[in-house]
N, C-alpha and C positions, 0 to 999 in steps of 0.2 A: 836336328829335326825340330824342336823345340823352341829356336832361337825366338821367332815371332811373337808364340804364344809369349815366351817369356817378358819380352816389353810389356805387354799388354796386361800379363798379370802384375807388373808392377805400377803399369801405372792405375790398376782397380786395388789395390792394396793401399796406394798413396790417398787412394780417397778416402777409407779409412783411418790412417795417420794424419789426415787434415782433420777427421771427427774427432779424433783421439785428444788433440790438443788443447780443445775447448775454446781458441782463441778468438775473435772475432772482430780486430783488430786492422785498422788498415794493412799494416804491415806485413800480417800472417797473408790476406788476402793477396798482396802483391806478390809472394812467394809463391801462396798458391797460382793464380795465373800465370807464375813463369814457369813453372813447374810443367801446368796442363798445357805451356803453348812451346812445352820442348827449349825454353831458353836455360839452358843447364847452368851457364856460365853467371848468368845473371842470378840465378837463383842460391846458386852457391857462396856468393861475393853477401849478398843479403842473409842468408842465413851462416855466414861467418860472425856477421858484423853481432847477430842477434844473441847467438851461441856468446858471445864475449859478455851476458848483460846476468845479471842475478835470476833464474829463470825458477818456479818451483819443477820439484823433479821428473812428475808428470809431462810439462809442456816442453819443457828440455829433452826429453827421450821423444816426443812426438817430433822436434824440430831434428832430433839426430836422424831417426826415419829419415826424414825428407833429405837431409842432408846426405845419406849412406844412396838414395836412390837417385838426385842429380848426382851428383859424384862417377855412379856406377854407368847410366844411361847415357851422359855427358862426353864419355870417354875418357876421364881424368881420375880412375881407378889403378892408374899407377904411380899417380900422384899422392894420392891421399886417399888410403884402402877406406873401400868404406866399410868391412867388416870389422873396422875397430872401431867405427863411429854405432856401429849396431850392438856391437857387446858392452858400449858403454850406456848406450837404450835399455837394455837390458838387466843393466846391474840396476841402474837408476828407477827402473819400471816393471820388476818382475812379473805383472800382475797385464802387460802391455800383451797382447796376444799378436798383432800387427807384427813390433818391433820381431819377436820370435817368428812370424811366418818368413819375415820378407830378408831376416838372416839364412832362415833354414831354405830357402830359395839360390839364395846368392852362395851360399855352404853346395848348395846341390848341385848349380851349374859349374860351379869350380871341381870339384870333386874332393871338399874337403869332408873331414870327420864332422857329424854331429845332426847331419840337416834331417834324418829322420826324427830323432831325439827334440830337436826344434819343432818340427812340425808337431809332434805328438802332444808339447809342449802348449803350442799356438792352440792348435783345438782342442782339449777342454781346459783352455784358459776363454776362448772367444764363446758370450752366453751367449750370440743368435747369428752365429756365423752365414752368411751370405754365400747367396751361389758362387761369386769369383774368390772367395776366400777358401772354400771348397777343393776349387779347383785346383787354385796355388797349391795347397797343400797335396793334391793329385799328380801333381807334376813334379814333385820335390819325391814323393813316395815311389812315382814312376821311375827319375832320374838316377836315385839311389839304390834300385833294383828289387823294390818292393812292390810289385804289380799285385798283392793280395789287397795291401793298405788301398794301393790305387783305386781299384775297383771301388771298394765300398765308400770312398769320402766322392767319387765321380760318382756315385752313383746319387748319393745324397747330393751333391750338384744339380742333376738333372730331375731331385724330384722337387725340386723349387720352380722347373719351371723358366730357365735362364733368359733370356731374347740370344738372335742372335747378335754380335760374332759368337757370345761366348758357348752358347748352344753349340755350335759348328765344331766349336777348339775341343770342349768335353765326348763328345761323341768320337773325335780323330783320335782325343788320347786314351781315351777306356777302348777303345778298338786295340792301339797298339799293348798296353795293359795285357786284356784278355788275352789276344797272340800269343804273350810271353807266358800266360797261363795253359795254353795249345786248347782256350774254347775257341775254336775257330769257327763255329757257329755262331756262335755269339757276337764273336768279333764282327766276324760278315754283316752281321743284322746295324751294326751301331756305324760300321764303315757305310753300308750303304744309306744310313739315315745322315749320316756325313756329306755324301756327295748330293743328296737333296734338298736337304739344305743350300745347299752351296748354289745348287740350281735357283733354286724355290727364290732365293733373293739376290737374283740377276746375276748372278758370276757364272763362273763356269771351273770346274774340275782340273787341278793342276797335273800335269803329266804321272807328277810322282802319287797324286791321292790315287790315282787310276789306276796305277801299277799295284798299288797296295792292296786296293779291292780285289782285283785280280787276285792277286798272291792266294791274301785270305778264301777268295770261291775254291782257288786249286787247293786249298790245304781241307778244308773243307770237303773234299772227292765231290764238290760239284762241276762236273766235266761240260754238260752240258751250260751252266754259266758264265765258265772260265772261257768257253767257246765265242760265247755271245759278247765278253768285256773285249777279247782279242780283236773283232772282226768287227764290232760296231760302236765300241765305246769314242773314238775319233782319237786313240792315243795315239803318240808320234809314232811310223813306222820300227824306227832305230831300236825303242821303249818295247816295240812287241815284238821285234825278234827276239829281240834279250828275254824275255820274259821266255819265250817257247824254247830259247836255248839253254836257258838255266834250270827249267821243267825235266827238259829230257824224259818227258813220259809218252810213251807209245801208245797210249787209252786217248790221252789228248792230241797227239797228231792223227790219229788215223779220225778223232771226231772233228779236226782240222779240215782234214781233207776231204768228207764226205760233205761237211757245212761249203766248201767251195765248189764242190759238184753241184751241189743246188744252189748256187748262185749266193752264197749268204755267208 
């Protein structure tokens, strides 16, 4: 469910490990561009070459970064882990708050030990963490089944004020967060500040955000709104049987069937 968000938090993270580095360097610069233009291959081949040179330990754990995250994005994460290029960031850089997110990221999609202890790590090592730092860390606390942590570092997210995408992403994931906490008030409020968003800057609502808002109104015992997502949200038909089959509540069908007597 996370898959998207997850690119996108690595690549706001690698922007930080390009600050990190200090360098300003043709060289760093052509890394960086192939980096932000998705040439994994290219970028990898150049920060091999770099990695072989006397580097101080700072800017060699900044270039491991980047190297752990073409690696992983590239598809060549079976080739050459990039969780060993990040514990080497790590040893080299303890003080690196990036290196620690964007392991405890890669620890959390995999489902290895350690990625809350990282992230906890990461923030309060990072002195003015940024809204997508934030959130990384939000989704790593989410992944690992700590929706308490989630909550409050999303929350701190959102009061910076994000733009969208990342507006959009913190709002879907402190909805599904809360869920797991059963405020489903709560959750409703930031789901539906989700799909207006979504609106608000030309897109339109994916089958599954729709379903989920739903879910949340029915857990919610809003009958009357759960009524209005089935019958006017434009979800696929297939999406809203399932929805009313897997409900199986007689409050909600009988307000089914009286909203279709009145034509609505």
């Amino acid at each position: 469910m996370l898959t998207r968000r997850w690119r996108w938090c690595l690549a706001a993270v690698l922007g930080v490990a390009l600050a990190v580095s200090g360098c300003s360097t043709a060289r760093s610069a052509r890394i960086e561009r192939d980096l932000r233009r998705s040439n994994f291959d290219r970028a990898v081949e150049r920060l091999d070459r770099l990695l072989r040179r006397d580097l101080p330990d700072s800017e060699r754990a900044a270039h491991l970064v980047q190297l752990a995250v073409a690696l992983e994005e590239g598809g060549m994460a079976s080739e050459d882990d990039p969780l060993t290029h990040l514990d080497e960031a790590v040893a080299l850089a303890p003080g690196n708050a990036t290196a620690r997110l964007v392991r405890a990221q890669m620890r959390a999609v995999r489902g290895v030990d350690g990625a809350v202890a990282d992230a906890d790590a990461a923030l309060a090592r990072a002195a003015a963490p940024d809204a997508g730092f934030l959130a990384t860390a939000g989704d790593v606390y989410l992944l690992s089944g700590e929706p308490e942590s989630a909550v409050i570092v999303y929350e701190r997210a959102l009061s910076l004020e994000p733009e969208p995408p990342l507006e959009i992403a913190v709002h879907r994931n402190l909805a599904l967060a809360l869920r797991d906490l059963m405020d489903f008030e709560t959750a409703t409020a930031h789901s539906a500040r989700h799909l207006d968003l979504i609106r608000s800057t030309g897109g339109e609502p994916s089958p599954d955000a729709l379903a989920f808002h739903t879910v949340l109104l029915w857990l919610s015992n809003d009958i009357p709104g759960t009524v209005r997502m089935l019958n006017t949200s434009g979800m696929p038909r297939g999406t809203r049987q399932h929805l009313i089959d897997s409900f199986s509540d007689p409050n909600l069908n009988a307000a089914l069937a009286a909203a279709n007597r009145r034509g609505r």
